[in-house]
C-alpha positions as CSV (number, residue, x, y, z in Angstrom):
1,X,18.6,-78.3,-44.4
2,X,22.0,-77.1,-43.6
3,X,21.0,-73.9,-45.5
4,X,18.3,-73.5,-43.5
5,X,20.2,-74.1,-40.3
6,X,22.5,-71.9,-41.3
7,X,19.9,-68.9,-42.0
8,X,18.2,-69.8,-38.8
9,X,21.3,-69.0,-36.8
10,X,22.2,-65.7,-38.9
11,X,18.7,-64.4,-38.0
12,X,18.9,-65.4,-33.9
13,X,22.5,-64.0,-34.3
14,X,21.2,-61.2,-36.2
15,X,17.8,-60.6,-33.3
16,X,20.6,-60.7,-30.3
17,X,23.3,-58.0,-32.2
18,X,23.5,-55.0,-30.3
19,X,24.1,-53.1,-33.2
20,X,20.8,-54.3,-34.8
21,X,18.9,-53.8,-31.9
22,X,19.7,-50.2,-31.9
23,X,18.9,-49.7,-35.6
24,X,15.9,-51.4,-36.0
25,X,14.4,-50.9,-32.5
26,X,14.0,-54.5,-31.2
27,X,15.0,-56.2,-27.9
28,X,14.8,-54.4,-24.6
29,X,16.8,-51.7,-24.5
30,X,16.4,-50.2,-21.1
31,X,17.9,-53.6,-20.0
32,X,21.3,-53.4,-22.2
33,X,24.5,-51.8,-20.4
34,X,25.8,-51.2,-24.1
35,X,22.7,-49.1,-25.0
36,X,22.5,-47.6,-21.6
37,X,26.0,-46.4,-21.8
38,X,26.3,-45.2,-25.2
39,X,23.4,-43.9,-26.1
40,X,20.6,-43.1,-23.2
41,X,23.1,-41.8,-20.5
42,X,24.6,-39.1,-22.9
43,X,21.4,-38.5,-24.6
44,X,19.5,-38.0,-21.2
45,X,22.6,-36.2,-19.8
46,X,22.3,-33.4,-22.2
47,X,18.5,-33.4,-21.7
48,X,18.7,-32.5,-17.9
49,X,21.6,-29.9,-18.9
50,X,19.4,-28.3,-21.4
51,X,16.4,-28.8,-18.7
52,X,18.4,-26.9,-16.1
53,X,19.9,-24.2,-18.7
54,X,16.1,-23.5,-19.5
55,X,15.6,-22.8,-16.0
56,X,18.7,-20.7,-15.0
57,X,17.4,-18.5,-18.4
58,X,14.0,-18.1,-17.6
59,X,14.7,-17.1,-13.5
60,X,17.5,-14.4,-15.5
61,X,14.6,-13.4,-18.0
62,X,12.5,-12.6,-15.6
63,X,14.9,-11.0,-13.1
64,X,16.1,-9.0,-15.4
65,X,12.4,-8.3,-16.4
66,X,11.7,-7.5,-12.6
67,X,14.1,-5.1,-12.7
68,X,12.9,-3.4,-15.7
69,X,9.4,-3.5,-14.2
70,X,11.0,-1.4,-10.9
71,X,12.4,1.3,-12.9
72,X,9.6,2.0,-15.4
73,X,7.0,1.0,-13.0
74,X,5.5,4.0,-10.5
75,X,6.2,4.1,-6.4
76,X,2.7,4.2,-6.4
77,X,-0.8,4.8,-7.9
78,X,-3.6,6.3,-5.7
79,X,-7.2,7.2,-6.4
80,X,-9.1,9.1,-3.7
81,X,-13.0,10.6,-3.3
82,X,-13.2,13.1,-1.0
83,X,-16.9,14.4,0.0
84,X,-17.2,17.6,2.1
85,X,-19.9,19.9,3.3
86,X,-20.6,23.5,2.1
87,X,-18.4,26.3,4.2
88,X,-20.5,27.9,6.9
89,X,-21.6,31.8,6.4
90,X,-18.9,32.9,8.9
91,X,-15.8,31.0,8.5
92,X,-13.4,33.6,6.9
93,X,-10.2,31.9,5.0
94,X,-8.6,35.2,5.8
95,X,-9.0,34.6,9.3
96,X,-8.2,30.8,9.1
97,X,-5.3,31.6,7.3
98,X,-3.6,34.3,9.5
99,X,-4.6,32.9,12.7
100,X,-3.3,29.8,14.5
101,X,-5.9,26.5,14.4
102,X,-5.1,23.8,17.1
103,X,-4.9,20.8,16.4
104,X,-6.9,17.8,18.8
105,X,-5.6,14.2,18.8
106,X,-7.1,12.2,16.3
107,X,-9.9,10.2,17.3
108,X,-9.8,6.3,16.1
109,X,-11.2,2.8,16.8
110,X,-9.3,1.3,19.5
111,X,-7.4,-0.9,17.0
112,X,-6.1,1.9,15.1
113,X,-5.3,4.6,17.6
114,X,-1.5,3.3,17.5
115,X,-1.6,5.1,14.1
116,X,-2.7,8.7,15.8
117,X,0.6,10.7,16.2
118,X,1.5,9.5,12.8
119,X,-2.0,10.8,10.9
120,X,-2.0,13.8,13.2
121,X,1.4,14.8,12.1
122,X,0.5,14.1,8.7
123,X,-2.6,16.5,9.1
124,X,0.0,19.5,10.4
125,X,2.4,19.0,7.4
126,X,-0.3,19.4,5.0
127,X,-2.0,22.3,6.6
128,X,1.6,24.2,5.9
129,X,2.0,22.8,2.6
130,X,-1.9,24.1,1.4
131,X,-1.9,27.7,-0.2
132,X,-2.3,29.8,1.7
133,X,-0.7,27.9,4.7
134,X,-2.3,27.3,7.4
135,X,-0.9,27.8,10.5
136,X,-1.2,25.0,13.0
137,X,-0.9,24.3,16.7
138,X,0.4,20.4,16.8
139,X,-1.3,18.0,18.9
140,X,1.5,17.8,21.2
141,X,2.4,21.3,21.9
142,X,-1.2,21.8,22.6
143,X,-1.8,19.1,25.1
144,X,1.3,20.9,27.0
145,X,-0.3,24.3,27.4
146,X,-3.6,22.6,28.4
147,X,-2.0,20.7,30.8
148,X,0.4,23.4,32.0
149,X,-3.2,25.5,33.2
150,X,-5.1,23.0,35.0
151,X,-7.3,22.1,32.0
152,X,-6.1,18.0,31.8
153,X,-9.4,16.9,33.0
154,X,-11.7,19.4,30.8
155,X,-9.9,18.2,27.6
156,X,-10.2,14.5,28.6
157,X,-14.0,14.6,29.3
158,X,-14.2,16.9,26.1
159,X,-12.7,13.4,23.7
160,X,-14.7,10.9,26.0
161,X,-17.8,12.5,25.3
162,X,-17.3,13.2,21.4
163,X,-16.5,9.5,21.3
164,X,-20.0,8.8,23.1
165,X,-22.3,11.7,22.1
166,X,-20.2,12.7,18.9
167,X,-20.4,16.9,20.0
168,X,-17.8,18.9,21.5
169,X,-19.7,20.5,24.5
170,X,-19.1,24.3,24.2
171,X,-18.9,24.7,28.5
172,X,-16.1,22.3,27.8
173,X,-14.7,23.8,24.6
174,X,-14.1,27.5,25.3
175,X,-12.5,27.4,28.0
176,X,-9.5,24.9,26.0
177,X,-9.8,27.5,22.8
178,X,-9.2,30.6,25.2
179,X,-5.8,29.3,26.7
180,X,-4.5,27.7,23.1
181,X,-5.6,31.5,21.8
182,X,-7.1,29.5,18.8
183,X,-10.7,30.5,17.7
184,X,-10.6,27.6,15.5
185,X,-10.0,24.0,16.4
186,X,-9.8,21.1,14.2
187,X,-10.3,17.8,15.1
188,X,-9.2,14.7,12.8
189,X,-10.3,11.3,13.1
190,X,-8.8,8.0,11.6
191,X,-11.7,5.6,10.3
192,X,-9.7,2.9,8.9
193,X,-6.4,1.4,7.7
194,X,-6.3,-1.6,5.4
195,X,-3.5,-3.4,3.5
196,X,-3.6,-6.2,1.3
197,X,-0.9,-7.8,-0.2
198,X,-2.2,-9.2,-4.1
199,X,0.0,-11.7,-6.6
200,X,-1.1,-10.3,-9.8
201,X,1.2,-12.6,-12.0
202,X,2.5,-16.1,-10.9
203,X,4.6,-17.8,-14.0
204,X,6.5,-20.7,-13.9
205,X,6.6,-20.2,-9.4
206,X,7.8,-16.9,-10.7
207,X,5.8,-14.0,-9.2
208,X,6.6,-11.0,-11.5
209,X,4.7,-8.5,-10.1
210,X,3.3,-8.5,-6.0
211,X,1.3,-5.5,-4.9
212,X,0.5,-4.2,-1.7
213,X,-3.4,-2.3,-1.6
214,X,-3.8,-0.1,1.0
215,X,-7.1,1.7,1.9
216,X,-6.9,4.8,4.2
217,X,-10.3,6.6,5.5
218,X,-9.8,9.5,7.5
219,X,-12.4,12.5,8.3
220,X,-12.0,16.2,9.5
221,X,-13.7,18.7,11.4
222,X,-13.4,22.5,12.0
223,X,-15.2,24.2,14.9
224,X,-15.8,27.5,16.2
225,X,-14.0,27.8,19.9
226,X,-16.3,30.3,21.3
227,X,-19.8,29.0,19.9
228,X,-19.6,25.7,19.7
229,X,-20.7,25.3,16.0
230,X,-18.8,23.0,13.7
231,X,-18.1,25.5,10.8
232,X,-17.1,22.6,8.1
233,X,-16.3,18.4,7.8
234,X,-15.6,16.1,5.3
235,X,-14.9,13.0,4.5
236,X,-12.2,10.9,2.5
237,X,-10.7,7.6,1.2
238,X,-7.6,6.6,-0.6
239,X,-6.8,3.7,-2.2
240,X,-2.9,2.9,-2.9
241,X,-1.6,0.5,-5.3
242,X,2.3,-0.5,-4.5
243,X,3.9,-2.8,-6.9
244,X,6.4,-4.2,-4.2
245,X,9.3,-5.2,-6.9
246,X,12.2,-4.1,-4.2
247,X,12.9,-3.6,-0.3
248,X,12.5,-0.1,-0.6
249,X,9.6,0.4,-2.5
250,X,7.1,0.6,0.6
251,X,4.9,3.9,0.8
252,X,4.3,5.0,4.9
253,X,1.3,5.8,6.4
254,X,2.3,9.6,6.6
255,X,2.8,9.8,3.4
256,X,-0.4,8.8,2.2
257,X,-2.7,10.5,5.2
258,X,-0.7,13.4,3.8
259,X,-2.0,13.6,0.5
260,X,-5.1,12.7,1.6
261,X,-4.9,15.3,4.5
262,X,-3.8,18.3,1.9
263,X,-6.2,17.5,-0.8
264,X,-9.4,17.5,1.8
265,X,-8.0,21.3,3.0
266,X,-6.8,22.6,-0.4
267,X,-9.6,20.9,-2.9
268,X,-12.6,21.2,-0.9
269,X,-11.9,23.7,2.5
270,X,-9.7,26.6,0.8
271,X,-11.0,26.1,-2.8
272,X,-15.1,25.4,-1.3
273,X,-15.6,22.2,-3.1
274,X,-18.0,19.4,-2.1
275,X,-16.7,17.2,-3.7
276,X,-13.4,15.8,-5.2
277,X,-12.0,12.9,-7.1
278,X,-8.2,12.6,-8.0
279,X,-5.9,9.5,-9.9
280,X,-2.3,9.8,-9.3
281,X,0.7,8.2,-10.0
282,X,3.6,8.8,-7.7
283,X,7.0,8.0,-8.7
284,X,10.6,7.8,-6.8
């Protein structure tokens, strides 16, 4: 009996030793100071330390992938279609070329026609960029001479009724292409402007790469001054992908009415194609 007493207490001693407890798994541990102290508080310690190490490696991974992605990554990529009709019989490139072509303001929804002066100065820089250069009359230097002779009224009911009949009247028009001493005009309009900001990769609340889509529609027509016939138009869209990986990496308007401006005059009105397709990639 004593034996058994005494084995009886060794094994309740033995069930309620700390030591045990932690090398065979019994009791509850969560509830013993001594565990807690030696054992989970370091162990879950280094845990959150590794925890928060992995964390501070992967935002420096992928910053330092970021910037890897802005320098081998483009400013921008741009795809545009450009559809035009066929040059009439007597519009001479000769002529076009050596003579000055005026320029009228851009016409545009009345959401977009904020956007004018910057599309119509677009328009002039690429006129002098095509080869041969074209020599233009700016929207704004020819609004001051037709002001300056009394024709303010004639060039505002000219726009109104494009915008409602979609013609240039001729009574209307000659008189404006005698005093800018143009015999051709052009007239640009904006149809649309679109941007779309796209997460393309999202990893770990890490967005690698965000991209900014715009869409840019803009058409352009070339009439005779003195017989009222619209000699050629056409028609274009560009679509630009920016992958916005720093402050500066933001493409203006200009920029891309530009190169949609010069590739309408250059591919399709000096060259005398109908239509055009071009993929480019811009870089810095």
């Amino acid at each position: 009996m004593r034996e058994q007493r005494s084995l009886r207490i060794h094994r309740v001693a033995a069930a309620t030793s700390p030591l045990l407890r932690e090398r065979n798994g019994r009791g509850n541990r969560r509830s013993d100071p001594w565990f807690r102290d030696r054992w989970v508080g370091p162990v879950c310690g280094e845990l959150l330390i590794s925890r928060k190490s992995a964390i501070r490696h992967t935002h420096a991974f992928f910053g330092l992938f970021a910037a890897f992605a802005a320098a081998c990554t483009p400013l921008y990529t741009s795809d545009s279609y450009i559809n035009s009709t066929s040059k009439a019989q007597d519009l001479y490139i000769s002529r076009l070329s050596s003579e000055s072509v005026a320029v009228l303001g851009v016409i545009a929804p009345a959401n977009l026609q904020g956007l004018g002066p910057s599309v119509s100065l677009a328009l002039v820089d690429a006129l002098t960029k095509a080869q041969p250069p074209v020599r233009a009359i700016p929207v704004y230097e020819a609004v001051s001479i037709i002001n300056e002779h009394g024709l303010a009224q004639k060039y505002v009911d000219l726009i109104s009724d494009f915008g409602s009949r979609g013609i240039l009247e001729l009574q209307l028009l000659r008189p404006i292409g005698s005093e800018l001493g143009s015999h051709y005009l052009l007239l640009p309009g904006l149809a649309e402007f679109d941007q779309t900001i796209m997460d393309k990769y999202d990893l770990l609340g890490v967005k690698l790469v965000r991209t900014r889509v715009t869409t840019l529609r803009l058409w352009l027509q070339l009439w005779d001054t003195q017989t009222g016939r619209i000699l050629w138009e056409s028609a274009g869209e560009l679509t630009a992908a920016t992958a916005l990986l720093s402050a500066k990496r933001t493409v203006p308007l200009e920029k891309l009415a530009q190169e949609l401006w010069l590739e309408m005059i250059q591919e399709d009105l000096l060259e005398g194609r109908t239509e055009t397709r071009l993929f480019r990639r811009i870089r810095e």
